[in-house]
PDB file of N, CA, C, O and CB in Angstrom:
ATOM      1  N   UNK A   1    -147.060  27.412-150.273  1.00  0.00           N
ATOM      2  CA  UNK A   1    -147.787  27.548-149.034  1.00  0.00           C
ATOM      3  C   UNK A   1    -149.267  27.822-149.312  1.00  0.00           C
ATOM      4  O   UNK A   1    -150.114  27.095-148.794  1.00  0.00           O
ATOM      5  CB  UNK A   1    -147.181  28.663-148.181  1.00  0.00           C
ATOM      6  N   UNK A   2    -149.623  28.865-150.126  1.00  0.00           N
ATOM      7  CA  UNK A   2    -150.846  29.161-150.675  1.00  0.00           C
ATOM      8  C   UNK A   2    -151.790  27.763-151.002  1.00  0.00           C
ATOM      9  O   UNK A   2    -152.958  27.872-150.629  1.00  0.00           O
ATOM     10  CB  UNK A   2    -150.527  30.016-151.968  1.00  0.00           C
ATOM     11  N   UNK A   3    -151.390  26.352-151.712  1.00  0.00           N
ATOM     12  CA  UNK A   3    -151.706  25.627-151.651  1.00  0.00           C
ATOM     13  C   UNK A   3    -152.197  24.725-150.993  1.00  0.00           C
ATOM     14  O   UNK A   3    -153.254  24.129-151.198  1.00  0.00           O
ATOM     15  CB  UNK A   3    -151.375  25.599-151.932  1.00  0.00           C
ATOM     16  N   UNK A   4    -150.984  24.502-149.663  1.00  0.00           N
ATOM     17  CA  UNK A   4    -151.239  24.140-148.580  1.00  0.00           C
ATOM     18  C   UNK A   4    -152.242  24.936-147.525  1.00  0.00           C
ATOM     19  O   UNK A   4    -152.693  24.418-146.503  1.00  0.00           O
ATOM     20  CB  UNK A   4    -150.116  23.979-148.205  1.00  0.00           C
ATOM     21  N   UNK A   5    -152.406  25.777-147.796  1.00  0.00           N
ATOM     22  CA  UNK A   5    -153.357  26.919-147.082  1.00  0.00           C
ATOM     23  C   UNK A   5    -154.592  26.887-147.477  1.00  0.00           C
ATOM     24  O   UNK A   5    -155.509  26.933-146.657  1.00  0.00           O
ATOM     25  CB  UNK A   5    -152.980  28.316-147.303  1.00  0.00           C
ATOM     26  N   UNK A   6    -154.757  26.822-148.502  1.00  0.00           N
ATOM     27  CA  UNK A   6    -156.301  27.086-149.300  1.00  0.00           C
ATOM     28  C   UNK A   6    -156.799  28.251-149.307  1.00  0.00           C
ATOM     29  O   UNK A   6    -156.524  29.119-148.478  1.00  0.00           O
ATOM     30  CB  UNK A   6    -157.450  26.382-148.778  1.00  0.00           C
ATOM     31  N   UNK A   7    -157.596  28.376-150.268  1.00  0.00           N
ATOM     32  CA  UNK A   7    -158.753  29.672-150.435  1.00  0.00           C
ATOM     33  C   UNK A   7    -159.329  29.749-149.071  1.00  0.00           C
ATOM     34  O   UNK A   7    -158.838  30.664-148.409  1.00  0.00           O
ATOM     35  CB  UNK A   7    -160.137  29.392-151.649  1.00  0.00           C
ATOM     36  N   UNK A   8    -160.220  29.054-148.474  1.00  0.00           N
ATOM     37  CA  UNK A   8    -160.973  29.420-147.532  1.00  0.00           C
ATOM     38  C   UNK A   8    -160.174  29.689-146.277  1.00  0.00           C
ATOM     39  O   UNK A   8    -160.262  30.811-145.779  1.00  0.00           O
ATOM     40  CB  UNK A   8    -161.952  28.494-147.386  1.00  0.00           C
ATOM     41  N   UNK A   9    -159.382  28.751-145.700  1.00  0.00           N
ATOM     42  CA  UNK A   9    -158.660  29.104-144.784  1.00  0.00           C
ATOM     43  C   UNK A   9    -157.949  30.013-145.198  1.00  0.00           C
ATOM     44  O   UNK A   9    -157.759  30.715-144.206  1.00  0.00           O
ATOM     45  CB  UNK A   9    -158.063  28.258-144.277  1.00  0.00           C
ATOM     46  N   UNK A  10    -157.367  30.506-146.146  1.00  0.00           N
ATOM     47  CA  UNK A  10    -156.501  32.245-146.078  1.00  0.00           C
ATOM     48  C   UNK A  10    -157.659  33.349-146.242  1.00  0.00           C
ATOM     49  O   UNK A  10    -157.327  34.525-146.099  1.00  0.00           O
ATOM     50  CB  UNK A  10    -155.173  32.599-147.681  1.00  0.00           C
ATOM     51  N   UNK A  11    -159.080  33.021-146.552  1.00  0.00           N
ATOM     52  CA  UNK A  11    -159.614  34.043-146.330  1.00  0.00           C
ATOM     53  C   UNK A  11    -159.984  34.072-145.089  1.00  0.00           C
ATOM     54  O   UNK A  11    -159.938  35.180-144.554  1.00  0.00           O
ATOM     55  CB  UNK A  11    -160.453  34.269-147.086  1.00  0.00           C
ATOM     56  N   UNK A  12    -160.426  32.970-144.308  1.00  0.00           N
ATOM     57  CA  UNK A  12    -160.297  33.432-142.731  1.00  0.00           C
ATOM     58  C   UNK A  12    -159.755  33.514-141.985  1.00  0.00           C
ATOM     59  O   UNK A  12    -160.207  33.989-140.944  1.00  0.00           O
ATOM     60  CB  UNK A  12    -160.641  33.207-142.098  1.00  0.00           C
ATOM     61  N   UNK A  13    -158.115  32.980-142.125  1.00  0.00           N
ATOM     62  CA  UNK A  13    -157.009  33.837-141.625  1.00  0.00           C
ATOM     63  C   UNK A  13    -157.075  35.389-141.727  1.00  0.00           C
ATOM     64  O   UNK A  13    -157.111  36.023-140.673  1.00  0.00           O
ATOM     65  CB  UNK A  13    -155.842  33.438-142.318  1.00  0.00           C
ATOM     66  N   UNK A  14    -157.095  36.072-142.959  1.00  0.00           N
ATOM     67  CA  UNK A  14    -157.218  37.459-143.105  1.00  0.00           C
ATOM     68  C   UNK A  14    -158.421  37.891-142.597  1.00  0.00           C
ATOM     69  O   UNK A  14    -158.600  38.960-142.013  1.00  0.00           O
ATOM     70  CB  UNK A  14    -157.085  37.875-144.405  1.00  0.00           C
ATOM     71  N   UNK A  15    -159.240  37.048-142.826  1.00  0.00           N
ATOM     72  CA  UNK A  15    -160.344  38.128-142.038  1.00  0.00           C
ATOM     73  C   UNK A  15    -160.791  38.480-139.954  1.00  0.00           C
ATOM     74  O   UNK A  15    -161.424  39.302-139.290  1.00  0.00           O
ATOM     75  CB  UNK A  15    -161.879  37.416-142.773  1.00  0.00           C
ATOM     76  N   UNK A  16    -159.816  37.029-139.689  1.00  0.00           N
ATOM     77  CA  UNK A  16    -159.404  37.190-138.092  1.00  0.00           C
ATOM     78  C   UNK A  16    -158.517  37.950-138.040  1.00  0.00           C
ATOM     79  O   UNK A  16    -158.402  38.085-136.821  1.00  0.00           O
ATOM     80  CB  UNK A  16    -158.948  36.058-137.312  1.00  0.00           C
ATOM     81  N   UNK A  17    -157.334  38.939-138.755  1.00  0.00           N
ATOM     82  CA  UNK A  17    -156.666  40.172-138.127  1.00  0.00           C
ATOM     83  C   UNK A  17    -157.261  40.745-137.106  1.00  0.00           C
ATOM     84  O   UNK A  17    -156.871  40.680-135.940  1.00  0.00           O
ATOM     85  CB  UNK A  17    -156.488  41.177-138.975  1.00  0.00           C
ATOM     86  N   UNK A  18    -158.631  41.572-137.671  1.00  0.00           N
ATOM     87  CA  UNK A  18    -158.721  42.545-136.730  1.00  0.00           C
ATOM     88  C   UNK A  18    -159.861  41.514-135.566  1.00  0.00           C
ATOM     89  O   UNK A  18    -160.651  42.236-134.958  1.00  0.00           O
ATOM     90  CB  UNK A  18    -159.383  44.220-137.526  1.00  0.00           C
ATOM     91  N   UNK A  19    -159.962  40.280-135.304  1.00  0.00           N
ATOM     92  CA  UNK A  19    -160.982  39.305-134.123  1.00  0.00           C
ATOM     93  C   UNK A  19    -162.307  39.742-134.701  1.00  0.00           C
ATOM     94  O   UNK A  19    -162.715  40.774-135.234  1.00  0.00           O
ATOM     95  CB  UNK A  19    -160.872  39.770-132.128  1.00  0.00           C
ATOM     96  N   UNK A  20    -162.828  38.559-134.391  1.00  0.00           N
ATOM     97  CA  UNK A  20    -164.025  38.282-135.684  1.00  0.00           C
ATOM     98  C   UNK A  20    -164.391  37.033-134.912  1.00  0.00           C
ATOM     99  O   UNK A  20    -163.632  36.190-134.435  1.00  0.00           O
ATOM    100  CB  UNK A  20    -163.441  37.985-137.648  1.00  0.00           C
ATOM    101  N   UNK A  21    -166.227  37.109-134.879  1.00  0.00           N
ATOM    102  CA  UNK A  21    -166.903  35.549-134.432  1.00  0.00           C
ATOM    103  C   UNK A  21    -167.064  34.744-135.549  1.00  0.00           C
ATOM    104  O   UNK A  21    -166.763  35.068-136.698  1.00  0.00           O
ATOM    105  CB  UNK A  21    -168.426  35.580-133.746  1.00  0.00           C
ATOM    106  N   UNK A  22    -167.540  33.696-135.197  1.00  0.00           N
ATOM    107  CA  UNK A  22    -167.505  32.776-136.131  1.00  0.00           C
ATOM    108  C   UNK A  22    -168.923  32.958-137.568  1.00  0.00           C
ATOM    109  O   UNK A  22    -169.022  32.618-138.748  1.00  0.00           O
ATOM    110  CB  UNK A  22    -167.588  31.354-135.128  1.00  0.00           C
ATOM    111  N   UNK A  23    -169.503  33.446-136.887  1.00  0.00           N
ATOM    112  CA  UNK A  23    -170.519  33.746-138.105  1.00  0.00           C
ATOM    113  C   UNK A  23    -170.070  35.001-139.272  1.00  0.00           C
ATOM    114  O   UNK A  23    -170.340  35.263-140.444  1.00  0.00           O
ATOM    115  CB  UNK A  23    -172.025  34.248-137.343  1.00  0.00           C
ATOM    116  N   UNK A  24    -169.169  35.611-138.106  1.00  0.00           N
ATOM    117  CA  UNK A  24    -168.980  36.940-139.476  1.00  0.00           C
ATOM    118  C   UNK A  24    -167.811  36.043-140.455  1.00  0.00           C
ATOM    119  O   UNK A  24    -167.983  36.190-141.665  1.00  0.00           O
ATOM    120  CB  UNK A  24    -168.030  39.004-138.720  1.00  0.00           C
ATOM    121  N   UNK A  25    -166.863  35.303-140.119  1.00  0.00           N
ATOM    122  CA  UNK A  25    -166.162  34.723-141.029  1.00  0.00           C
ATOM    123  C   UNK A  25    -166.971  33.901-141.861  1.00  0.00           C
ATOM    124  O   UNK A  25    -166.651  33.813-143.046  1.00  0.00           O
ATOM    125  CB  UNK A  25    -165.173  34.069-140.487  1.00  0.00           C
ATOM    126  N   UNK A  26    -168.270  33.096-141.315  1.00  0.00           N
ATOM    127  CA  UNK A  26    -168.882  32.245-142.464  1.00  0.00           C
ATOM    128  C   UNK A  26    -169.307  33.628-143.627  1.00  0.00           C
ATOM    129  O   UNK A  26    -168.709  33.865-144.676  1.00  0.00           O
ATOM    130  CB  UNK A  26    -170.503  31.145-141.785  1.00  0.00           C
ATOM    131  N   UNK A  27    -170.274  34.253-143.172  1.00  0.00           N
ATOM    132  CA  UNK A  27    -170.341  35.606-144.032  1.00  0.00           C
ATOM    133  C   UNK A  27    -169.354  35.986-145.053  1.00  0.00           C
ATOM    134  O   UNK A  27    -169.498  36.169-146.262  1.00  0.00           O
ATOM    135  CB  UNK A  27    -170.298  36.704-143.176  1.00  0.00           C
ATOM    136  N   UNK A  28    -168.107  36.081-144.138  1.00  0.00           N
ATOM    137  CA  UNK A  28    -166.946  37.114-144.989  1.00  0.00           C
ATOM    138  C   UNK A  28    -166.025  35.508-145.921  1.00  0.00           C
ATOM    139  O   UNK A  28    -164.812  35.516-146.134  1.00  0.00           O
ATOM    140  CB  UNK A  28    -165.427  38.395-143.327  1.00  0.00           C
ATOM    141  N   UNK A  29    -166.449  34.963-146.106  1.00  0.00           N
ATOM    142  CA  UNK A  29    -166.105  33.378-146.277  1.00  0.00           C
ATOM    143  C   UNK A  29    -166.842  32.739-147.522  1.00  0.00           C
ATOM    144  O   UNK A  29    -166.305  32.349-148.559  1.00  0.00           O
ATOM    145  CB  UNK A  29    -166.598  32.500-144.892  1.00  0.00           C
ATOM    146  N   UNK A  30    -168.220  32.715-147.193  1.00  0.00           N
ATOM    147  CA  UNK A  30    -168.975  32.429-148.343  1.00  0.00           C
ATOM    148  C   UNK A  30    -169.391  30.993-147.733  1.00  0.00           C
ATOM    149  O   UNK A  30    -170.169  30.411-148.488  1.00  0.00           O
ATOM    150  CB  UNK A  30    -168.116  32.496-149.888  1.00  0.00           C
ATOM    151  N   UNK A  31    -169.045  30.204-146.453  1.00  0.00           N
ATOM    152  CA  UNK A  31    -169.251  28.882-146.412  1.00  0.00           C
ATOM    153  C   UNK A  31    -170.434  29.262-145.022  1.00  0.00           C
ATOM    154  O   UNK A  31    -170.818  30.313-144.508  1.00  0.00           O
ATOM    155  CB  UNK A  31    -167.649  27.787-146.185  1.00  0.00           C
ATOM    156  N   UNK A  32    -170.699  27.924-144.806  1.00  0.00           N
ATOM    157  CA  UNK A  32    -171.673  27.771-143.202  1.00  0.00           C
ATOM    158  C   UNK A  32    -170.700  27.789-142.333  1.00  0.00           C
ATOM    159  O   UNK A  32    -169.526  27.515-142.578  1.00  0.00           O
ATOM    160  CB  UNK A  32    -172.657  26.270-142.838  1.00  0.00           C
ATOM    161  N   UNK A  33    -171.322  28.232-140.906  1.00  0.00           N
ATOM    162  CA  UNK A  33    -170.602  28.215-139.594  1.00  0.00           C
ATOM    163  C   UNK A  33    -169.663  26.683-139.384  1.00  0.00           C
ATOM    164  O   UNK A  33    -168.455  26.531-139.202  1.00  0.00           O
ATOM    165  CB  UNK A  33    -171.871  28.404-138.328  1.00  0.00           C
ATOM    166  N   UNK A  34    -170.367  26.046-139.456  1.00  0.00           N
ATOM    167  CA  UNK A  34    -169.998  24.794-139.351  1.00  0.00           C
ATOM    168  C   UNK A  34    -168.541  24.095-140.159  1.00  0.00           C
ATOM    169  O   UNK A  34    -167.802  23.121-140.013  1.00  0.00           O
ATOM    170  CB  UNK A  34    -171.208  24.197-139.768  1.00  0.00           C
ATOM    171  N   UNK A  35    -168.685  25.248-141.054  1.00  0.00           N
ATOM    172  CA  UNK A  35    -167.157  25.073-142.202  1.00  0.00           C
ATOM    173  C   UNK A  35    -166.395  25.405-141.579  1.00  0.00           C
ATOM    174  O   UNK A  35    -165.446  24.710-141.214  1.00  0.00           O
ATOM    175  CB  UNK A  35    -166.860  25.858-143.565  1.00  0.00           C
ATOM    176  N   UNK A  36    -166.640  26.833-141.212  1.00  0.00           N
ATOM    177  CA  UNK A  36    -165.500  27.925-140.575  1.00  0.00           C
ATOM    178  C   UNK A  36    -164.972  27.036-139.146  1.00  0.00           C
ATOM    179  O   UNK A  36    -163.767  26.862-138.964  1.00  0.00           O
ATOM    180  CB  UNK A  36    -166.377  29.780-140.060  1.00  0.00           C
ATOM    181  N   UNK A  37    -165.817  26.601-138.349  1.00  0.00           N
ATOM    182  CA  UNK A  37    -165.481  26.276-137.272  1.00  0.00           C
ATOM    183  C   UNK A  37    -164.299  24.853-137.340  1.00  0.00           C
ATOM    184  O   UNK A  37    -163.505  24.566-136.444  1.00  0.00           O
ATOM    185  CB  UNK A  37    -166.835  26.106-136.567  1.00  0.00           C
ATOM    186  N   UNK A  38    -164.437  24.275-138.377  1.00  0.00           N
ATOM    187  CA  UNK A  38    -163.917  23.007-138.951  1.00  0.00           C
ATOM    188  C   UNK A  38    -162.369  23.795-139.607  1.00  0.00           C
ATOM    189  O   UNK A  38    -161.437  23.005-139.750  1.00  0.00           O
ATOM    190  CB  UNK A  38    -165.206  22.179-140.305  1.00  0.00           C
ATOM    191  N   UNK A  39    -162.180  24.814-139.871  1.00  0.00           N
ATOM    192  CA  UNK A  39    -161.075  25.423-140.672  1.00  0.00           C
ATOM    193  C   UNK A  39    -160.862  26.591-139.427  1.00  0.00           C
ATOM    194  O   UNK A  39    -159.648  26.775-139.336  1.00  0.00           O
ATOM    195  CB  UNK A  39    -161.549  26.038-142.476  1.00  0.00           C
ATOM    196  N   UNK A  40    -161.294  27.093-138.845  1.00  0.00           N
ATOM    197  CA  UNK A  40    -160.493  27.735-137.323  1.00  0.00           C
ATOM    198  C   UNK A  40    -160.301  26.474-136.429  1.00  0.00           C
ATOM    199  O   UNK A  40    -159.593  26.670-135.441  1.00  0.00           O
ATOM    200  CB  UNK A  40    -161.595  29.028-136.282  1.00  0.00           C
ATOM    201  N   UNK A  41    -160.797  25.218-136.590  1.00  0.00           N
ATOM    202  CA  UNK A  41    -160.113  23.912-135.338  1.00  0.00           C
ATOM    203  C   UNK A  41    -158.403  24.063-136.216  1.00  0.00           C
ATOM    204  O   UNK A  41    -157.371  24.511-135.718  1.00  0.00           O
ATOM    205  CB  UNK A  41    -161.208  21.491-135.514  1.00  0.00           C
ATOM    206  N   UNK A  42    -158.567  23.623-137.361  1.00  0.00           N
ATOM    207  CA  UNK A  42    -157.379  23.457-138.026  1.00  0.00           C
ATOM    208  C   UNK A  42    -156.576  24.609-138.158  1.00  0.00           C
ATOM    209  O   UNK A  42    -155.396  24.286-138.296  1.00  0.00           O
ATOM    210  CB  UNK A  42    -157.598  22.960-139.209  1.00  0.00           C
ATOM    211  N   UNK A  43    -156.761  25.841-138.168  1.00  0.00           N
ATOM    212  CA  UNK A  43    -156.057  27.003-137.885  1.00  0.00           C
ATOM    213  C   UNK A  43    -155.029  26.919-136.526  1.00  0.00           C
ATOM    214  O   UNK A  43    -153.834  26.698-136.331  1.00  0.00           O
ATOM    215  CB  UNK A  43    -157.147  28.097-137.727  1.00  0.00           C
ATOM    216  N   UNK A  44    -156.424  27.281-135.583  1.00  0.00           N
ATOM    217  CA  UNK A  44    -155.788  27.224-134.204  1.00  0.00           C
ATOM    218  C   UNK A  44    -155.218  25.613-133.507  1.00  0.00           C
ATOM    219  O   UNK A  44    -155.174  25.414-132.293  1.00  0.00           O
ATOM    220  CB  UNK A  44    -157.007  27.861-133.220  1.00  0.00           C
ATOM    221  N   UNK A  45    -154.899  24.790-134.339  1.00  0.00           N
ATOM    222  CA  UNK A  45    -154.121  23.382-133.988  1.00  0.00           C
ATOM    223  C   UNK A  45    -152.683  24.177-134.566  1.00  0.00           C
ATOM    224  O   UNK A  45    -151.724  24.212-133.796  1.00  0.00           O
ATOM    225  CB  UNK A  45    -154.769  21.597-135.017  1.00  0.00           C
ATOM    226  N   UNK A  46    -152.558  24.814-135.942  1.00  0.00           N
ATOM    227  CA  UNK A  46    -151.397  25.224-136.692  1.00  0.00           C
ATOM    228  C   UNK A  46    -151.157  26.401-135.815  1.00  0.00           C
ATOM    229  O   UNK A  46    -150.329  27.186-136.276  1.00  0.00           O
ATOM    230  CB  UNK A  46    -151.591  25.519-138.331  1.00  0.00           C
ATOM    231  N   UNK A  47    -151.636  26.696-134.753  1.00  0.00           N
ATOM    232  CA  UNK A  47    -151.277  28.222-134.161  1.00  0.00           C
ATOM    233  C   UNK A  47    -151.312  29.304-134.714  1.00  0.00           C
ATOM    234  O   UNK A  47    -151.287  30.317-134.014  1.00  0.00           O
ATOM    235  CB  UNK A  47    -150.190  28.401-133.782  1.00  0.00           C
ATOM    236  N   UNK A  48    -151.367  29.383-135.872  1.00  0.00           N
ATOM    237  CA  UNK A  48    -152.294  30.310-136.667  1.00  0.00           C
ATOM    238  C   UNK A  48    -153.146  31.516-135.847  1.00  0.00           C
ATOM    239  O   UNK A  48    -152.928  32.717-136.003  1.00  0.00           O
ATOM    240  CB  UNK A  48    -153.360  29.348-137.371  1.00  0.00           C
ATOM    241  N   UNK A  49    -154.032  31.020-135.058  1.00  0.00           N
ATOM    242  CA  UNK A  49    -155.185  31.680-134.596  1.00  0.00           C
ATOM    243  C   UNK A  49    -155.670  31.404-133.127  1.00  0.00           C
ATOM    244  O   UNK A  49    -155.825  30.257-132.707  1.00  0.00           O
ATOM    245  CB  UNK A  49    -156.218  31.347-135.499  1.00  0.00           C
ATOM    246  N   UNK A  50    -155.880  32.433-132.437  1.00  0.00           N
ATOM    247  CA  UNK A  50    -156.654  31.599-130.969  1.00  0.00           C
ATOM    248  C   UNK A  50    -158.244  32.149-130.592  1.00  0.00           C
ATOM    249  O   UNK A  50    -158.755  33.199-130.982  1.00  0.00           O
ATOM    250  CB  UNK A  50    -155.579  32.018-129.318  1.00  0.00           C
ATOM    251  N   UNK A  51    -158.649  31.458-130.010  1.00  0.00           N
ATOM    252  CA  UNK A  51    -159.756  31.738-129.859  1.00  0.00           C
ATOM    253  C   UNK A  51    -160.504  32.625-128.372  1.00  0.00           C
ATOM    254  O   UNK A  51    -160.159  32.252-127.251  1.00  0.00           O
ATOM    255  CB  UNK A  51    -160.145  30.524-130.128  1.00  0.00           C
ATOM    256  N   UNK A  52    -161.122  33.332-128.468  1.00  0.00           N
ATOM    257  CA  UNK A  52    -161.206  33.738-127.319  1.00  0.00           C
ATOM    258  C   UNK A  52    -162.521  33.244-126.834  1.00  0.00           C
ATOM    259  O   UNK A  52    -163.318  33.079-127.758  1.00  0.00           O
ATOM    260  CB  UNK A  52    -160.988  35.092-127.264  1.00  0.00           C
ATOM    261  N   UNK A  53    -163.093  32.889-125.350  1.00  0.00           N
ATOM    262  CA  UNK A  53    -164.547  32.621-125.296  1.00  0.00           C
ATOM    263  C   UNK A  53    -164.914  33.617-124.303  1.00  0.00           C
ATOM    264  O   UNK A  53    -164.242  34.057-123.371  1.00  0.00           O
ATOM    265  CB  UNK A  53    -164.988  31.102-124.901  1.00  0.00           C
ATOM    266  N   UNK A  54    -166.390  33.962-124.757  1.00  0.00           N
ATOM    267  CA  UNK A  54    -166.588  34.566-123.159  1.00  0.00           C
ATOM    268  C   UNK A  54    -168.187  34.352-123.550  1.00  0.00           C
ATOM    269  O   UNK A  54    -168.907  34.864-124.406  1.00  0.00           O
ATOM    270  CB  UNK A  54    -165.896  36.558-122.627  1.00  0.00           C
ATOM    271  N   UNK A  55    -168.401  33.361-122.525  1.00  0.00           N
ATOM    272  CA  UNK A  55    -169.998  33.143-122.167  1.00  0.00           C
ATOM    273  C   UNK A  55    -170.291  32.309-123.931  1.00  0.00           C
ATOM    274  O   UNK A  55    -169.522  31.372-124.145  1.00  0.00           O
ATOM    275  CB  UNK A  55    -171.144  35.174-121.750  1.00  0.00           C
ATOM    276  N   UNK A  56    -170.744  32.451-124.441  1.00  0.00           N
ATOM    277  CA  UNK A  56    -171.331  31.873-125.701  1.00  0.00           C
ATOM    278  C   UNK A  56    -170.742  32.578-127.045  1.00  0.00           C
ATOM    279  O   UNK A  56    -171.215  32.562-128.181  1.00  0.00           O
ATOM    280  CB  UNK A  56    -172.955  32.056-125.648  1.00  0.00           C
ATOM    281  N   UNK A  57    -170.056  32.940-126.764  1.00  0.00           N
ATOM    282  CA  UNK A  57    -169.382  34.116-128.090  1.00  0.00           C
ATOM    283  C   UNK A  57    -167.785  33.706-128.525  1.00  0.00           C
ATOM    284  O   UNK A  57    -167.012  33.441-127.605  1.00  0.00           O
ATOM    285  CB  UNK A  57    -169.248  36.069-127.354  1.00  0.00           C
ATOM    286  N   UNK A  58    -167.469  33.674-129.429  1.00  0.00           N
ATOM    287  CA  UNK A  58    -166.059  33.128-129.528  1.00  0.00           C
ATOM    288  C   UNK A  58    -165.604  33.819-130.685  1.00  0.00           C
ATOM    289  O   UNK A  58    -166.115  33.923-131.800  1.00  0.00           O
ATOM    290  CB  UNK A  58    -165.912  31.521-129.670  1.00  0.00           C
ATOM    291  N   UNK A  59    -164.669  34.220-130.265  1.00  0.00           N
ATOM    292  CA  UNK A  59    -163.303  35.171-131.208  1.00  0.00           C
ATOM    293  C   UNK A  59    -162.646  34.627-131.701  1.00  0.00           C
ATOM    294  O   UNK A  59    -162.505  33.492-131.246  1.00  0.00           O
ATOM    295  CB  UNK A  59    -162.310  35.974-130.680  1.00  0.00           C
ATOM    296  N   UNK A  60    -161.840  34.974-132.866  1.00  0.00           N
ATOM    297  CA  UNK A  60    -161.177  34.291-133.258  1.00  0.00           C
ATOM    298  C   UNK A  60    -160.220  35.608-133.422  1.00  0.00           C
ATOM    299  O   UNK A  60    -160.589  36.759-133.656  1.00  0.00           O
ATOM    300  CB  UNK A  60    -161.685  33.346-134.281  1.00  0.00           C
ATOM    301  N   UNK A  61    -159.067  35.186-133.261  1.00  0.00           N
ATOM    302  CA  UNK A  61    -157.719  36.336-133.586  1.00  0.00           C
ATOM    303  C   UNK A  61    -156.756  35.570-133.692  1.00  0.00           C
ATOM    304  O   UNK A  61    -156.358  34.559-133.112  1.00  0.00           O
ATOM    305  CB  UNK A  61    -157.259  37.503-132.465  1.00  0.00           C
ATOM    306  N   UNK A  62    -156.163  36.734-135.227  1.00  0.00           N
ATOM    307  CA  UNK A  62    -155.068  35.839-135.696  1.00  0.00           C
ATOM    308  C   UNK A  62    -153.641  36.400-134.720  1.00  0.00           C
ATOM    309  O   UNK A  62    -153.435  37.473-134.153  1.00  0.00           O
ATOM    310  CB  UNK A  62    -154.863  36.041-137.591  1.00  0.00           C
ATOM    311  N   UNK A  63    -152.634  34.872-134.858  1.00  0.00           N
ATOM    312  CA  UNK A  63    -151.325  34.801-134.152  1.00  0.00           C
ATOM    313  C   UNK A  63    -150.392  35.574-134.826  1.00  0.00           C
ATOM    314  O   UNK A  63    -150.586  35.887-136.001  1.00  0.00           O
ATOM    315  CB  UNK A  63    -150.796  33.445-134.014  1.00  0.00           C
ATOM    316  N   UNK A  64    -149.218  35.979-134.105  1.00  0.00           N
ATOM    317  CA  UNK A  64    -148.331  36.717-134.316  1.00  0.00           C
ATOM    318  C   UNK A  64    -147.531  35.789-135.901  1.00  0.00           C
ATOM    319  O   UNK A  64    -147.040  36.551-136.733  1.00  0.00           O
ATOM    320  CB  UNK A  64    -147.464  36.917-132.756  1.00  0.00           C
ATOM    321  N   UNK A  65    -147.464  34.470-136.164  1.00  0.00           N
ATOM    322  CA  UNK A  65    -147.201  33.742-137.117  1.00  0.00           C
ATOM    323  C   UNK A  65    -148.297  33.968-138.099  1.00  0.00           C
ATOM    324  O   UNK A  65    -147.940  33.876-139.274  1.00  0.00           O
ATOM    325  CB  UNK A  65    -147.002  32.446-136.697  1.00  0.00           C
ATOM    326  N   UNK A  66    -149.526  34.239-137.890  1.00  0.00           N
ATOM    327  CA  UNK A  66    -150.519  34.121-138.523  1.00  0.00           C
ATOM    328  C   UNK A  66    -150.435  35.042-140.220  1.00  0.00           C
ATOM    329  O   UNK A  66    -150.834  34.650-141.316  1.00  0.00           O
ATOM    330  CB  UNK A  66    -151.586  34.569-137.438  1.00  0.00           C
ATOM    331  N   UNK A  67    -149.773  36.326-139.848  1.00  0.00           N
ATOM    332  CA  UNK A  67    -149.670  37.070-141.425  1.00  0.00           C
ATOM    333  C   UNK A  67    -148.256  36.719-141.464  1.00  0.00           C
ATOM    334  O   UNK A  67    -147.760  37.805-141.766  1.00  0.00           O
ATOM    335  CB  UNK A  67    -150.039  38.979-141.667  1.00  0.00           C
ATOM    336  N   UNK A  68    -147.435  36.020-141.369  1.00  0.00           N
ATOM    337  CA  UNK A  68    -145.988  35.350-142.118  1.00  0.00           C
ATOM    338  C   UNK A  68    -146.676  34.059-142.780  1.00  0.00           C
ATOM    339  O   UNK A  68    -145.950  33.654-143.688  1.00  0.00           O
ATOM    340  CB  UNK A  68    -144.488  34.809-140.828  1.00  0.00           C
ATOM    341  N   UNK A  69    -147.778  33.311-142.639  1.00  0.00           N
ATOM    342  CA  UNK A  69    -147.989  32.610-143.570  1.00  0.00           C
ATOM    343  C   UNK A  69    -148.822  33.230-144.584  1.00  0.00           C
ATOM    344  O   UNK A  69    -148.511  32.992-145.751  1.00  0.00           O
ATOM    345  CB  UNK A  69    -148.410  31.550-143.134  1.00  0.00           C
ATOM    346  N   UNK A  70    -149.582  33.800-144.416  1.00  0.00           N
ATOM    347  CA  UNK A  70    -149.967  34.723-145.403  1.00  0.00           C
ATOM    348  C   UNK A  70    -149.199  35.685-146.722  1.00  0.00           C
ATOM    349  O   UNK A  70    -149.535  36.181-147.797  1.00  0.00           O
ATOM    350  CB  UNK A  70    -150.444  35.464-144.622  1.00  0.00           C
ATOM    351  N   UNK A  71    -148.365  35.609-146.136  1.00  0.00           N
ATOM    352  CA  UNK A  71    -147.037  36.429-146.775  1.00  0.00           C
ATOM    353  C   UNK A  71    -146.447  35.555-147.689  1.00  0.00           C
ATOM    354  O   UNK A  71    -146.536  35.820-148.887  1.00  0.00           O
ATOM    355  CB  UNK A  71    -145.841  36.880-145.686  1.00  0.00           C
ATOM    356  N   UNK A  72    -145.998  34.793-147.403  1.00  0.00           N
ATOM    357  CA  UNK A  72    -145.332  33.421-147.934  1.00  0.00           C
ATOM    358  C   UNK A  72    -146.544  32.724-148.891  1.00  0.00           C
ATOM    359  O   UNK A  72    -146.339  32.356-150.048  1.00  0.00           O
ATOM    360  CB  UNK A  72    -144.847  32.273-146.480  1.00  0.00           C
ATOM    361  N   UNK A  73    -147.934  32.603-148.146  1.00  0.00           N
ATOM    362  CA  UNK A  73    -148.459  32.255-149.171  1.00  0.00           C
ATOM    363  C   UNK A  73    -149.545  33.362-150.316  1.00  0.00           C
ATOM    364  O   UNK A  73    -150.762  33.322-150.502  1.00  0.00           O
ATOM    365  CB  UNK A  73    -149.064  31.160-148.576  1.00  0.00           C
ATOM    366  N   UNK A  74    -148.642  34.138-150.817  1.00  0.00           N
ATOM    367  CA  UNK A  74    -148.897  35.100-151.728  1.00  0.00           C
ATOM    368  C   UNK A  74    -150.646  35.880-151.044  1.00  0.00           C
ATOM    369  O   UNK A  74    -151.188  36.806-151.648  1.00  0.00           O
ATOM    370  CB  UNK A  74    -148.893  34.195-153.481  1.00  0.00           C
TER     371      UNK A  74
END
């Protein structure tokens, strides 16, 4: 699973636990916004993650599935 997951997307899976915008994951990530946003589309398609909006700001929080793949993938 870890494979199928990747480095970047399991670090911003873990780092949406506690809801997180999209810039603090590029930050906590190491990539540009523009990455993250490209790997939370593909998150939250896998249900992984949802997004919250309000006005110009967007959350990201991980799904109740979200740390069982994490788990599985070491």
């Amino acid at each position: 699973m870890g494979a199928l997951l990747g480095p970047t997307r399991a670090a911003i899976l873990r780092s949406a636990v506690t809801g997180t915008t999209t810039c603090r994951l590029a930050r906590q990530a190491g990539v540009a916004p523009a990455t993250v946003s490209h790997h939370t589309n593909v998150l939250r398609d896998a249900g992984l993650i949802t997004t919250d909006r309000h006005e110009n700001l967007a959350t990201r929080l991980i799904t109740p599935l979200g740390p069982a793949v994490l788990t599985s993938a070491g």
